[in-house]
C-alpha positions in Angstrom: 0.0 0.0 0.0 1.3 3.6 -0.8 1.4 6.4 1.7 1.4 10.1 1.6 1.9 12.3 4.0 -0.9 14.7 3.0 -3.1 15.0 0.0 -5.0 11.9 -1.9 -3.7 9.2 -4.0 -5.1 7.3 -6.9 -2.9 4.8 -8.4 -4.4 2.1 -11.0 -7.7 1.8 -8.7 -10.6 -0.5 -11.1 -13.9 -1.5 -9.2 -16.5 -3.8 -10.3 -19.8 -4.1 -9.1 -21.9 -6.7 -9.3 -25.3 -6.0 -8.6 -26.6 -9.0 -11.1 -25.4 -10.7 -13.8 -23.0 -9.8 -15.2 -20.9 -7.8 -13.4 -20.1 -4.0 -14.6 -16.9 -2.1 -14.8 -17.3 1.5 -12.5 -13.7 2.4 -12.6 -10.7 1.2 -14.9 -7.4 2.1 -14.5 -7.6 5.3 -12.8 -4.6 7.9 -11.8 -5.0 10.9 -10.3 -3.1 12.7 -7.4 -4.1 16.1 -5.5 -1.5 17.3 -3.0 -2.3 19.0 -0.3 -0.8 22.6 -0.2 -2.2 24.5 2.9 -1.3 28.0 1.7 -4.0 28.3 -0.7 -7.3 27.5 -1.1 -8.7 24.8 -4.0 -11.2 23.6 -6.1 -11.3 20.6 -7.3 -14.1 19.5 -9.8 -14.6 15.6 -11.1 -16.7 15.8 -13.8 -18.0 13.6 -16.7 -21.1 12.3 -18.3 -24.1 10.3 -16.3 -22.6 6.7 -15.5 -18.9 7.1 -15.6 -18.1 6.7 -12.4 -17.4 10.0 -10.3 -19.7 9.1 -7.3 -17.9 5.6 -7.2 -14.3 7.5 -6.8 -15.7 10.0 -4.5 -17.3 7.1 -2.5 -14.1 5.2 -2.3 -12.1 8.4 -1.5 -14.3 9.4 1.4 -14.7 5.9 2.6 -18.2 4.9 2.3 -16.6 2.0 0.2 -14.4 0.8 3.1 -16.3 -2.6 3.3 -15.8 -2.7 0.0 -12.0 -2.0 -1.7 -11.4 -1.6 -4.8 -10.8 -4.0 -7.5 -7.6 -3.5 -7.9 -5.1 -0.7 -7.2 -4.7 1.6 -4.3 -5.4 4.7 -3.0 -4.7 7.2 0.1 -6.1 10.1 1.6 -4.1 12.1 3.9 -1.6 9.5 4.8 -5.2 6.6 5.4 -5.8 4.6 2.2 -6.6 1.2 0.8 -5.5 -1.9 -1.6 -7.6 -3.9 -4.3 -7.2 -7.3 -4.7 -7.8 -8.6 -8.2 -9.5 -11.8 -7.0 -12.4 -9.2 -5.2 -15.4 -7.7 -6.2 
């Protein structure tokens, strides 16, 4: 598992959902890292079309996705964070 001393890391996170058959790709290969610089203030925007997946990264970010990791990859927030397993989900 990475870790960071501040800010949030995404690094190769997938997660598949399997509400029925068959089971659907939310996230594929994502990258993405925000530092955390104190001195000034930011904004930061996800945005896409309907379906792609940004309230499945937010989820996973914030936590509400802690019973369930991702796929595959990892991420951290602030130094706290997480590791997929390709055999889950």
């Amino acid at each position: 598992m990475m870790h960071a001393a501040s800010g949030h890391r995404v690094q190769g996170v997938s997660k598949n959902v399997q509400p029925g058959a068959p089971r659907v790709t939310a996230l594929k290969d994502i990258n993405f890292r925000i530092e955390d610089v104190r001195t000034t203030a930011k904004f930061i925007a996800i945005v896409g079309p309907s379906g792609c997946g940004k309230s499945t990264i937010l989820n996973l970010i914030h936590g509400f996705l802690g019973r369930l990791p991702p796929t595959t990859g990892e991420f951290s927030c602030g130094g706290a964070g997480g590791t997929g397993d390709a055999t889950a989900g």
